[in-house]
Residue frames relative to the residue before (quaternion, step in Angstrom):
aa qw qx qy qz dx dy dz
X 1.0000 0.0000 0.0000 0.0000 0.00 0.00 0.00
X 0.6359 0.4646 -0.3626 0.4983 3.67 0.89 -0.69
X 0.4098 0.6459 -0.4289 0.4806 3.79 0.97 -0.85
X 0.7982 0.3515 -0.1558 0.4638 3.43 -0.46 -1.92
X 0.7768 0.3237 -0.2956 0.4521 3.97 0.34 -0.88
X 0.6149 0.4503 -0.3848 0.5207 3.62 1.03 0.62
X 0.5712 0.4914 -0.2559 0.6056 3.67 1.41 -0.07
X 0.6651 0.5098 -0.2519 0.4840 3.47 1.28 -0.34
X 0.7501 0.3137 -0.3699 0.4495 3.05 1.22 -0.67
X 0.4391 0.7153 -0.4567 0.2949 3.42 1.33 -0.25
X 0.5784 0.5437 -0.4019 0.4565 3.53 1.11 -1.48
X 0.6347 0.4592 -0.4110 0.4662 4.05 0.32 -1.30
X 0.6792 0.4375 -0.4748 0.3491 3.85 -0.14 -0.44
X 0.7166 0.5204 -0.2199 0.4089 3.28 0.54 -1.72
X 0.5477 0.4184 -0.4648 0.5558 3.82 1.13 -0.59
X 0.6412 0.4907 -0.4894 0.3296 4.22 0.14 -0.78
X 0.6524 0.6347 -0.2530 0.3277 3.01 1.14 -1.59
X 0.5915 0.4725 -0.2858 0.5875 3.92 1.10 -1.12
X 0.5449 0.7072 -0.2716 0.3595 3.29 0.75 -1.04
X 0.8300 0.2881 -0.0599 0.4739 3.22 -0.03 -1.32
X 0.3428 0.7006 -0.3338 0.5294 3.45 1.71 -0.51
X 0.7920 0.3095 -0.2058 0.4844 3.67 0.08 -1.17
X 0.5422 0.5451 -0.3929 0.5045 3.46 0.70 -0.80
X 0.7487 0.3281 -0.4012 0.4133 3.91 -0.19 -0.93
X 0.4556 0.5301 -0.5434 0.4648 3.97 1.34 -0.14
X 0.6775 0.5463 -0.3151 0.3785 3.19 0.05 -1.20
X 0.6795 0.3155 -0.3301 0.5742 4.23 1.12 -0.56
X 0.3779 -0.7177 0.4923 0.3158 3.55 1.20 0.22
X 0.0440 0.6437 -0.6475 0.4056 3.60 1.01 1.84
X 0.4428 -0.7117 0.5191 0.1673 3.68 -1.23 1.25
X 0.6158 -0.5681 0.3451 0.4231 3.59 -0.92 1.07
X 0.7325 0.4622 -0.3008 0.3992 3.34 0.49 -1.62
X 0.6265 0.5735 -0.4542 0.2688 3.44 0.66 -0.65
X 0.4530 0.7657 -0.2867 0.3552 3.25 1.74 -1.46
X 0.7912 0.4719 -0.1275 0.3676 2.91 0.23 -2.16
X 0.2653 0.7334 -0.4981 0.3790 3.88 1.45 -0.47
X 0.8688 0.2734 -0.1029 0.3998 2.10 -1.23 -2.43
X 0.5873 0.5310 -0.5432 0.2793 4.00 0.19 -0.67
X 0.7135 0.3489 -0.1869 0.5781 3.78 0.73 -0.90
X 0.5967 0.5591 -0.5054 0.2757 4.03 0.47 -0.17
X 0.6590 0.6098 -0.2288 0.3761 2.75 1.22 -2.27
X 0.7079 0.3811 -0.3678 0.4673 3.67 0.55 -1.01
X 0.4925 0.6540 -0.4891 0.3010 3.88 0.47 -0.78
X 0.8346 0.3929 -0.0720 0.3793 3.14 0.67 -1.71
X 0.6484 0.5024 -0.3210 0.4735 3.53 1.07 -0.60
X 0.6635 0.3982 -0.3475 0.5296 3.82 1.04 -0.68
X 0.4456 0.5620 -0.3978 0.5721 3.86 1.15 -0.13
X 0.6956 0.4935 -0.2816 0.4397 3.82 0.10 -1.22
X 0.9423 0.0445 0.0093 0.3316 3.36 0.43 -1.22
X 0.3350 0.5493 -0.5366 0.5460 2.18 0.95 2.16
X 0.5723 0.4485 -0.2839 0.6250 3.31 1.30 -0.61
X 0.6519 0.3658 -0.4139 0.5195 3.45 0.59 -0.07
X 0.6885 0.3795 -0.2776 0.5521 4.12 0.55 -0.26
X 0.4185 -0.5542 0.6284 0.3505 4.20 0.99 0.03
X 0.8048 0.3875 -0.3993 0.2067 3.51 -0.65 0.73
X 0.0729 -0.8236 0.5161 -0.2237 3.00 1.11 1.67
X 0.6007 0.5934 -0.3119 0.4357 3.56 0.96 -0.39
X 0.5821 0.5856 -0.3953 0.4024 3.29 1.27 0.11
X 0.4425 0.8404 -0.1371 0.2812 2.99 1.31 -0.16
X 0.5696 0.7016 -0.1353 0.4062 2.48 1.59 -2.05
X 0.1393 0.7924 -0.5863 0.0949 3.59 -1.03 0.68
X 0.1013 -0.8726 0.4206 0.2267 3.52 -0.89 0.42
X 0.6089 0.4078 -0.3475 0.5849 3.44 1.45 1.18
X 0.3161 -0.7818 0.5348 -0.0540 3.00 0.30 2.26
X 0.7890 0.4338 -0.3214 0.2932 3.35 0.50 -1.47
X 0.7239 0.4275 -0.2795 0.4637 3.58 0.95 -1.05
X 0.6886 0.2312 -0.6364 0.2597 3.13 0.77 0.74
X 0.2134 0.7134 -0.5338 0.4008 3.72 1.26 0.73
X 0.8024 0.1883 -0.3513 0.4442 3.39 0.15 -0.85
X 0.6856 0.3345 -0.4354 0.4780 3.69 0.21 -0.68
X 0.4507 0.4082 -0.6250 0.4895 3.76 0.09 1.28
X 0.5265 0.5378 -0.4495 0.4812 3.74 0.89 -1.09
X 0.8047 0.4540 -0.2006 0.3257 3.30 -0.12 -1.53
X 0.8747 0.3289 -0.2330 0.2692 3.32 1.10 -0.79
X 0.3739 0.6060 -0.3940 0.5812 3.02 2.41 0.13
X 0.5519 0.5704 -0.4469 0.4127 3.54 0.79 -0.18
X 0.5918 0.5401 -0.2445 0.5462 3.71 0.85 -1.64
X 0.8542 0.1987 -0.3068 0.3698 3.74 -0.14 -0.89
X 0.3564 0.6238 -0.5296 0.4509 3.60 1.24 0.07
X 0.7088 0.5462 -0.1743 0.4109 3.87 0.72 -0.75
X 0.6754 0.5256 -0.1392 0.4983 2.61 1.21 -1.63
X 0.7321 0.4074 -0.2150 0.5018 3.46 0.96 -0.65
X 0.5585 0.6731 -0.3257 0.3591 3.27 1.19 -0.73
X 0.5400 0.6551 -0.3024 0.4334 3.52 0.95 -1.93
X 0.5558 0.6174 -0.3864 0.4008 3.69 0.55 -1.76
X 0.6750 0.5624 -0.2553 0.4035 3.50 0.42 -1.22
X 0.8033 0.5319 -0.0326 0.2661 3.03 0.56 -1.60
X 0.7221 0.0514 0.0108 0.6898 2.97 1.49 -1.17
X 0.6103 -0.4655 0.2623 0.5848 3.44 -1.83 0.21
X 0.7452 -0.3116 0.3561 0.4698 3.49 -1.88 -0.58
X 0.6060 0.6645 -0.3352 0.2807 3.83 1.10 -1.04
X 0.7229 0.4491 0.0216 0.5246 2.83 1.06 -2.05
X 0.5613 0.4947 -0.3548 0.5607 3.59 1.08 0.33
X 0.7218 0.4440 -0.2143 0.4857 3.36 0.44 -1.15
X 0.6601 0.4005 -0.3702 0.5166 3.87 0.89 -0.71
X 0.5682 0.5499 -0.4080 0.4564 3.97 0.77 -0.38
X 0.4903 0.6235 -0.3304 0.5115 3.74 1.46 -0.72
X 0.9016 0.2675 -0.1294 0.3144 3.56 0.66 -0.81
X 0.2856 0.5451 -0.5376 0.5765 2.83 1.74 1.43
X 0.4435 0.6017 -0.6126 0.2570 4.04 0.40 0.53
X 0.7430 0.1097 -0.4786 0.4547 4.11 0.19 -0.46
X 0.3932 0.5076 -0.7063 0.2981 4.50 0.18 0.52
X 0.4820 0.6534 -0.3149 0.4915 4.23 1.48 -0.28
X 0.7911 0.3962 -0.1952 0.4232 3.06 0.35 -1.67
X 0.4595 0.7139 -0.3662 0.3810 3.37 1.12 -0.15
X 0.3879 0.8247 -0.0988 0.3995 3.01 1.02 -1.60
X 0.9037 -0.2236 0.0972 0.3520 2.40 -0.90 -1.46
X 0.2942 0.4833 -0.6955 0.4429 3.73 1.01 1.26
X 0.5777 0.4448 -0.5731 0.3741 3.77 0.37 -0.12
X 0.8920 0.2577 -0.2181 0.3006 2.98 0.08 -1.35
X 0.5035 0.6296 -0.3990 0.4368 3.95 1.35 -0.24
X 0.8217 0.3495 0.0849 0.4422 3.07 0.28 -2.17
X 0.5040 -0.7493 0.3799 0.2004 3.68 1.21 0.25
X 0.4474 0.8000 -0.3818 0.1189 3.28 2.04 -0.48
X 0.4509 -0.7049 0.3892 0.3852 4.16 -0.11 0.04
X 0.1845 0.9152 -0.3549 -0.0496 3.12 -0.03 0.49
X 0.3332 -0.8590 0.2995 0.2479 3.33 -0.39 1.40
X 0.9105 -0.0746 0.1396 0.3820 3.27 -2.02 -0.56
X 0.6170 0.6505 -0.2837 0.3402 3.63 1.23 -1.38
X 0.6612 0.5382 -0.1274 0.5070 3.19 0.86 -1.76
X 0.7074 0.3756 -0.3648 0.4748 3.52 0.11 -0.62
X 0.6820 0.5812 -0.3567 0.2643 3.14 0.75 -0.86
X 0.5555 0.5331 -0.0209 0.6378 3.40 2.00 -0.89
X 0.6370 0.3991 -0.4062 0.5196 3.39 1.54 0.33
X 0.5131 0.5869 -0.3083 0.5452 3.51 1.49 -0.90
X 0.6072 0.5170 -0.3225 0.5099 3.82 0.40 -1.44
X 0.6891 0.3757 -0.3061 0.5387 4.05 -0.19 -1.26
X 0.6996 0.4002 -0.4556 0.3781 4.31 0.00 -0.62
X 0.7661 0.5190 -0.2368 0.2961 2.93 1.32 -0.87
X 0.1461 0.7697 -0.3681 0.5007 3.16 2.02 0.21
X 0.8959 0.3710 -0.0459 0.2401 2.64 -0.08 -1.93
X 0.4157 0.6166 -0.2641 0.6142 3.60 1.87 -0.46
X 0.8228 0.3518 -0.2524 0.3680 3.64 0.15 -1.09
X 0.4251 0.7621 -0.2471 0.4213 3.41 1.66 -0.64
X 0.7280 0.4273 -0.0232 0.5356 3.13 0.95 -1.92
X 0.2558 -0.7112 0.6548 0.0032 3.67 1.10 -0.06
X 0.5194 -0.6478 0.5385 0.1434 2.61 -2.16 0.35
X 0.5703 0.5599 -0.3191 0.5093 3.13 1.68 0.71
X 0.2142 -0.8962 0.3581 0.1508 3.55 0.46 1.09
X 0.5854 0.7549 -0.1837 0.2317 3.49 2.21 -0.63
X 0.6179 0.4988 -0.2094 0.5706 3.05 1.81 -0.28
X 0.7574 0.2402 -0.0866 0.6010 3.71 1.10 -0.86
X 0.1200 -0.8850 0.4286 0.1367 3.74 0.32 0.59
X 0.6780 -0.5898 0.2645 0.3501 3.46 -0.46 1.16
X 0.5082 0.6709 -0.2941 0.4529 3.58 1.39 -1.06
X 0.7124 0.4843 -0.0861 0.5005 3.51 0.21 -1.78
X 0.7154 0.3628 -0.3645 0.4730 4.01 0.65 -0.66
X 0.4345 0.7339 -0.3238 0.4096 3.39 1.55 -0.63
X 0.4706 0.7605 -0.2167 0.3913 3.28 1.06 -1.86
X 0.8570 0.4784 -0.0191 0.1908 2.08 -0.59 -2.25
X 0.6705 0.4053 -0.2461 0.5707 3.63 1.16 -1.51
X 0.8100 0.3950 -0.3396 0.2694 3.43 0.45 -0.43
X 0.4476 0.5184 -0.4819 0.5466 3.40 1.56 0.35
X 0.6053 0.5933 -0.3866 0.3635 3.90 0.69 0.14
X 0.6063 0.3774 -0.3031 0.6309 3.06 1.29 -1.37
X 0.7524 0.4443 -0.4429 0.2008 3.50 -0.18 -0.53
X 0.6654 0.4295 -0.3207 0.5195 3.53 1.39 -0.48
X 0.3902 0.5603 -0.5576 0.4722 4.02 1.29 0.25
X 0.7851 0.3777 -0.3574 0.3365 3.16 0.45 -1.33
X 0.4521 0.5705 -0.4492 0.5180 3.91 0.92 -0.86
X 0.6996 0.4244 -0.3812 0.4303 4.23 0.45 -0.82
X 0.5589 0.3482 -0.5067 0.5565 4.19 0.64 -0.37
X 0.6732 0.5021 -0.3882 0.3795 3.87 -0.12 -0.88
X 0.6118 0.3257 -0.4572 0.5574 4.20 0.81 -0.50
X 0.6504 0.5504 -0.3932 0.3455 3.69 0.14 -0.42
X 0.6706 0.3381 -0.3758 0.5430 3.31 1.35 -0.37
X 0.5035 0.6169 -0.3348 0.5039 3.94 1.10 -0.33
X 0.6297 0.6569 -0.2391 0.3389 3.03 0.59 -0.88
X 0.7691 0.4127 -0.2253 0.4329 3.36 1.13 -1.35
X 0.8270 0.1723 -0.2125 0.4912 3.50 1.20 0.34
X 0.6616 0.2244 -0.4334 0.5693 3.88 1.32 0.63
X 0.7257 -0.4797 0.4400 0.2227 2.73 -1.85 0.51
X 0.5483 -0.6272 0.3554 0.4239 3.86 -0.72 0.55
X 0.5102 0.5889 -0.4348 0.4515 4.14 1.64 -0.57
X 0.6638 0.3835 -0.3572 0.5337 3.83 0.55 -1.49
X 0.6253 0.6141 -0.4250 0.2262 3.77 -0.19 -0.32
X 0.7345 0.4881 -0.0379 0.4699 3.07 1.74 -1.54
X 0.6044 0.4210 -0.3127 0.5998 3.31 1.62 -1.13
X 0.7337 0.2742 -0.4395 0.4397 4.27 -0.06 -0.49
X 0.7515 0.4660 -0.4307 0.1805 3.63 0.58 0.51
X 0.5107 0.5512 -0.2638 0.6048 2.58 2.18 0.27
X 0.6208 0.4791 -0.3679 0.4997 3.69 1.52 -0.35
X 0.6094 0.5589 -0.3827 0.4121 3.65 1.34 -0.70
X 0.8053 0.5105 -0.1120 0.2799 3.23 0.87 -1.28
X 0.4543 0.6970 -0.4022 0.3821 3.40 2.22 -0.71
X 0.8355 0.4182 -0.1822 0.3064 3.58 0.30 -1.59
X 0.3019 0.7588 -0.2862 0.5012 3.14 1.97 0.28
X 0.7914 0.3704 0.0768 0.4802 2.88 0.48 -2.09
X 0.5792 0.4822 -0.4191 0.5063 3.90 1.38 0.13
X 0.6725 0.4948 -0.4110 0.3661 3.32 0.64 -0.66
X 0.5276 0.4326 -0.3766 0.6267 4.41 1.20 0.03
X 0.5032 0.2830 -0.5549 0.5990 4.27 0.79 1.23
X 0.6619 0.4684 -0.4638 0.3570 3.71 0.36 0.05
X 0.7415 0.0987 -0.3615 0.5565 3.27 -0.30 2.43
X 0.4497 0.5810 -0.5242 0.4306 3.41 1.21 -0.03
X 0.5304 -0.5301 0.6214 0.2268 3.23 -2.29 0.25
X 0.2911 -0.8476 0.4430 -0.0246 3.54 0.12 1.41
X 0.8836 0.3041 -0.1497 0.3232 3.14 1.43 -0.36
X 0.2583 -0.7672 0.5865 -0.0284 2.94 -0.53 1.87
X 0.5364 -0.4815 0.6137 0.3221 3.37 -2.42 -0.04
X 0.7334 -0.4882 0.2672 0.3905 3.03 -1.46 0.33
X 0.6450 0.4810 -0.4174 0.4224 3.88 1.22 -0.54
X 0.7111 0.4193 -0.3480 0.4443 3.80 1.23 -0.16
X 0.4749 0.5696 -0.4709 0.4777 3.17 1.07 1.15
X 0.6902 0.4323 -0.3347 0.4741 2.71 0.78 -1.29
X 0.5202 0.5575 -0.5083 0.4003 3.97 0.60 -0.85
X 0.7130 0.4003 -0.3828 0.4299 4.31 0.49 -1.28
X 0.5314 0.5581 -0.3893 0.5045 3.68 0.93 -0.74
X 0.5094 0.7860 -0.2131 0.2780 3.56 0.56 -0.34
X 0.7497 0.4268 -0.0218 0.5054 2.14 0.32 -2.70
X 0.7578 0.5677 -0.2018 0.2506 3.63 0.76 -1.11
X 0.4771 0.5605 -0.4059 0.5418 3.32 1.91 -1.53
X 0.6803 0.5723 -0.3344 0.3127 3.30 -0.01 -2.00
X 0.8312 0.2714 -0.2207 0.4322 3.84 -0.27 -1.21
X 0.4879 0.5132 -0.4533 0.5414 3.92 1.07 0.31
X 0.8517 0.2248 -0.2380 0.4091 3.62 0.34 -0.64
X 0.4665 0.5722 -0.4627 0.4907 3.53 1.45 0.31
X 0.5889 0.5346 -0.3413 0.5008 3.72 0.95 -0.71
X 0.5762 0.5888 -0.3145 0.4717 3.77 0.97 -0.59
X 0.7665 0.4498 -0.3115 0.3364 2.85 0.27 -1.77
X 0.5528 0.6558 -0.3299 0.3943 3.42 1.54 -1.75
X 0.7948 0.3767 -0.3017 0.3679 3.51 0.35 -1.19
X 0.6318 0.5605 -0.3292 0.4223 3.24 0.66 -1.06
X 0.6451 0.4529 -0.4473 0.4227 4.25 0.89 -0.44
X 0.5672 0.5214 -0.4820 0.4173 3.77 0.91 -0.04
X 0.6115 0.6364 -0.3646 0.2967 3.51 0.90 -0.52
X 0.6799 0.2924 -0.0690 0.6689 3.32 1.39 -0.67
X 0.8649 -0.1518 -0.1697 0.4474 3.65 0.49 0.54
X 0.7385 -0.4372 0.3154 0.4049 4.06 -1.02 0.35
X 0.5656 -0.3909 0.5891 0.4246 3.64 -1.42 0.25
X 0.8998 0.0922 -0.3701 0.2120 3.45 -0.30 -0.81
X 0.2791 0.7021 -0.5487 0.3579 3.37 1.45 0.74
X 0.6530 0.6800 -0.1471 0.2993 3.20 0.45 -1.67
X 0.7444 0.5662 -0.2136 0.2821 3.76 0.29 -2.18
X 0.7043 0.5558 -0.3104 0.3141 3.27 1.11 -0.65
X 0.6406 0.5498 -0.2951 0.4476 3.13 1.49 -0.84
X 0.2472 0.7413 -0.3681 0.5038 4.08 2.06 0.01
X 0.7164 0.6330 -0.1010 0.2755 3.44 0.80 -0.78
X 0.3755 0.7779 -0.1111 0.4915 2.64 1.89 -1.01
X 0.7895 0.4942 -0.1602 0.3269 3.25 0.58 -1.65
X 0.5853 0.5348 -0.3100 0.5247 2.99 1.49 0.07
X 0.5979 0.5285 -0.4215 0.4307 3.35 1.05 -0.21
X 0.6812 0.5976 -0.2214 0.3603 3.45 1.25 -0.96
X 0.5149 0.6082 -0.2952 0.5271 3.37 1.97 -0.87
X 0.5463 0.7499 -0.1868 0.3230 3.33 0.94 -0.89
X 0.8176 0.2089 -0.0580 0.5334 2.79 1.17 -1.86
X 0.6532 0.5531 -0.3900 0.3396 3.15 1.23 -0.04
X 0.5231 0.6826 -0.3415 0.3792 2.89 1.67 -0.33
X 0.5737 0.6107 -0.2686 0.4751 3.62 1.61 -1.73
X 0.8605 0.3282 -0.1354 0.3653 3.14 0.08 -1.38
X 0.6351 0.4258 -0.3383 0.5485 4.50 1.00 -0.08
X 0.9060 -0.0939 -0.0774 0.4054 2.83 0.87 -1.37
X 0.5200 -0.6056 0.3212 0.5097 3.83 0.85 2.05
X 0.6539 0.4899 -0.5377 0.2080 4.12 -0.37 0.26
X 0.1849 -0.6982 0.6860 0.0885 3.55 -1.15 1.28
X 0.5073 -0.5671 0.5743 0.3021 4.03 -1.14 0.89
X 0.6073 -0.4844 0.5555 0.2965 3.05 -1.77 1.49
X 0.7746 -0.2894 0.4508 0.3361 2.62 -2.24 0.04
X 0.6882 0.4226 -0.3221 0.4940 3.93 0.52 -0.96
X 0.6229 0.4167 -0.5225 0.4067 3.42 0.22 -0.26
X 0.7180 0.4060 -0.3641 0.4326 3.66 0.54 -1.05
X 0.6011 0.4703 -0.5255 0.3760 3.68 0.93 -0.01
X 0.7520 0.5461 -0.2187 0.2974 3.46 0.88 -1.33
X 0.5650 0.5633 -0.3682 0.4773 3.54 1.49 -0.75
X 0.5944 0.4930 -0.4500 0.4485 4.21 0.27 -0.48
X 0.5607 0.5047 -0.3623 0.5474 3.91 1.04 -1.01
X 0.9163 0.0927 -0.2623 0.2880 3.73 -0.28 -0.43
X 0.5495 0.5431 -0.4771 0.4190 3.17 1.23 0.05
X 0.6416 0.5554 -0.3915 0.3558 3.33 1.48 -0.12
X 0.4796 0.5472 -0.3933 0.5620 3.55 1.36 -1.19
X 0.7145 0.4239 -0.4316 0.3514 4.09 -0.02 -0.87
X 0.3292 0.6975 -0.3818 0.5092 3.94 1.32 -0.48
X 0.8377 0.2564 -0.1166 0.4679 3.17 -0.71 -1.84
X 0.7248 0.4697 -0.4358 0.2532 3.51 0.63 0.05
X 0.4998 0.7054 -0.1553 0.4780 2.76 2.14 -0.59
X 0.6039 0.5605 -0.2429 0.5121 3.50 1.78 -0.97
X 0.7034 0.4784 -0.3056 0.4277 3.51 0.78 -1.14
X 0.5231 0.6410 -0.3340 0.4516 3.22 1.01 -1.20
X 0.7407 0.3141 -0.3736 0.4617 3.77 0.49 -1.29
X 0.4738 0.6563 -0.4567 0.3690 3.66 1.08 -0.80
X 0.7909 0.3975 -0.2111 0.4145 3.34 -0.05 -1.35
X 0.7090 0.3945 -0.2721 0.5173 3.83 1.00 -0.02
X 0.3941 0.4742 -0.5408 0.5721 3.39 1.29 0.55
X 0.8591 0.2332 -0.2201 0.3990 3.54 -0.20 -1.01
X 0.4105 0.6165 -0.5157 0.4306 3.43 1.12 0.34
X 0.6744 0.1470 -0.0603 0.7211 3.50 0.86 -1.38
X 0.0034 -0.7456 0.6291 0.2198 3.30 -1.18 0.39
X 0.6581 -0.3240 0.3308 0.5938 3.96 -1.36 0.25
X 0.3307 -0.5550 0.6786 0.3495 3.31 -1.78 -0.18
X 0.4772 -0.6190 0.5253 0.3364 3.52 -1.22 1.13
X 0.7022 -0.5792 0.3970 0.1178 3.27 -1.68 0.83
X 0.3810 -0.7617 0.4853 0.1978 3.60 -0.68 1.08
C-alpha cells in the first residue's frame, strides 16, 4: 500500500509538473529557461541536503562519463518530453508518454540482444497502433509535428531506461538524479543567454514549481520500487492520464476527440501486457525458494 500510495503521488506531481510546463508557454516563458530551473532546482537541493546531513560521500562515483552521457541523452528526452506539453493538449501528450516501454522493447532487442517473444511484439504492434488511431485521419486538431514530438520523447526516455538498468547495478537511485541534473544544468544555462528573464512573481513561482514538483515526483517514483515491484506499481502510472484530462477540461476547457479515447485503451493496454510478461519472465527467471 505505501508502494502504490507513493506512485500515486508521483503521478499528481508529474501531472503539475507538465502542467505548469504549458502554462509558462502560455506567459510566453522560454523552453530552455523552463527546462533550467527543472534540472537546477533539483541539482542544488539534493547537493544542500546532503551537505547539511554529512554525506557528501554519496556522491562519490567511479563512472563520471556514463553519467555524462545518459544526462546527454536524457536532457535530450525531457527537452521533448517537455516540449510536446507545448505542442499538444495535456491528454494527448501524456498518452504518447506511454508508448516508452512498446520502445524499451526495441531496443532490449536490438541493444541488449534480450529474446523477445511472440507476446511482446504483439504489445509492440497493439501500442503503434495506439498511436495510428490517435493521429486519426484528421491532422487539424493534433498536428503531425507535435505527434512527432511526442514519439520521440518516448524513444528517448526508453532508451535513458536500458542505460538506468546498467547504472543501476552500481549507483544508488540519489547519485543518478543529482549528476543528471548537475551534468545537465550548465548545459541548459547557456539557452538563457538572450532570453527575457523577466518575469512577475506568478512566473516564478510557476519555474519554482516546475523544479520543487519534478524533484519530488522522481522520489516518490523511486522510492515506490523500494517497497513494491514495477509490475506492482505501473498501473497506478495511469492515473496520470486522468489528471491530464482534468487539467486539461478544467484550465484549459479541452476534452480529447473521439480518437484519443479510442487510441489511449490500445496502448495503455499493449504497455500492461508488457508489464505482465516482463513480471512473467522474472518469476521463472528467479523462482520462490521451496519451503523448509
Amino acid at each position: 500500500m505505501l508502494a502504490l500510495g507513493l506512485r500515486f503521488l508521483a503521478t499528481v506531481l508529474f501531472s503539475v509538473m507538465l502542467l505548469l510546463v504549458k502554462l509558462t508557454g502560455e506567459r510566453n516563458i522560454a523552453l530552455p529557461e523552463t527546462l533550467f530551473f527543472r534540472q537546477a532546482l533539483p541539482a542544488l537541493a539534493i547537493f544542500g541536503w546532503l551537505v547539511a546531513r554529512g554525506q557528501v560521500g554519496r556522491l562519490k562515483t567511479k563512472r563520471p562519463w556514463i553519467h555524462a552521457r545518459r544526462a546527454l541523452i536524457g536532457g535530450t528526452g525531457m527537452f521533448l518530453t517537455l516540449g510536446v506539453v507545448r505542442l499538444l493538449p495535456l491528454a494527448e501528450a501524456t498518452i504518447l508518454g506511454f508508448t516508452t516501454p512498446i520502445f524499451a522493447v526495441i531496443l532490449s532487442a536490438v541493444f541488449l540482444k534480450e529474446k523477445v517473444g511472440v507476446w511482446r511484439w504483439t504489445a509492440v504492434l497493439m501500442g503503434l497502433l495506439g498511436v495510428l488511431v490517435i493521429a486519426g485521419p484528421d491532422t487539424s486538431s493534433l498536428p503531425p509535428f507535435g505527434i512527432a514530438v511526442g514519439i520521440g520523447a518516448a524513444f528517448m526516455v526508453a532508451l535513458v531506461t536500458i542505460q538506468l538498468r546498467d547504472l543501476g547495478r552500481t549507483e544508488e537511485p540519489l547519485t543518478v538524479v543529482f549528476y543528471f541534473s548537475a551534468f545537465s544544468a550548465p548545459v541548459l544555462a547557456l539557452g538563457l543567454i538572450g532570453q527575457d528573464l523577466h518575469h512577475d512573481l506568478v512566473g516564478w513561482a510557476m519555474l519554482i514549481g516546475i523544479g520543487v514538483s519534478g524533484l519530488f515526483a522522481q522520489i516518490a517514483m523511486t522510492a515506490s520500487l523500494r517497497f513494491g515491484s514495477v509490475s506492482s506499481v505501473i498501473v497506478v502510472d495511469y492515473i496520470q492520464l486522468a489528471w491530464a484530462t482534468f487539467w486539461g477540461w478544467l484550465i484549459f476547457d479541452h476534452l480529447p476527440p473521439a480518437t484519443t479515447w479510442l487510441g489511449a485503451p490500445i496502448i495503455i493496454g499493449a504497455s500492461l501486457l508488457i508489464a505482465w510478461r516482463e513480471h512473467v519472465l522474472s518469476r521463472s527467471r528467479n523462482p520462490a525458494p521451496l519451503a523448509t
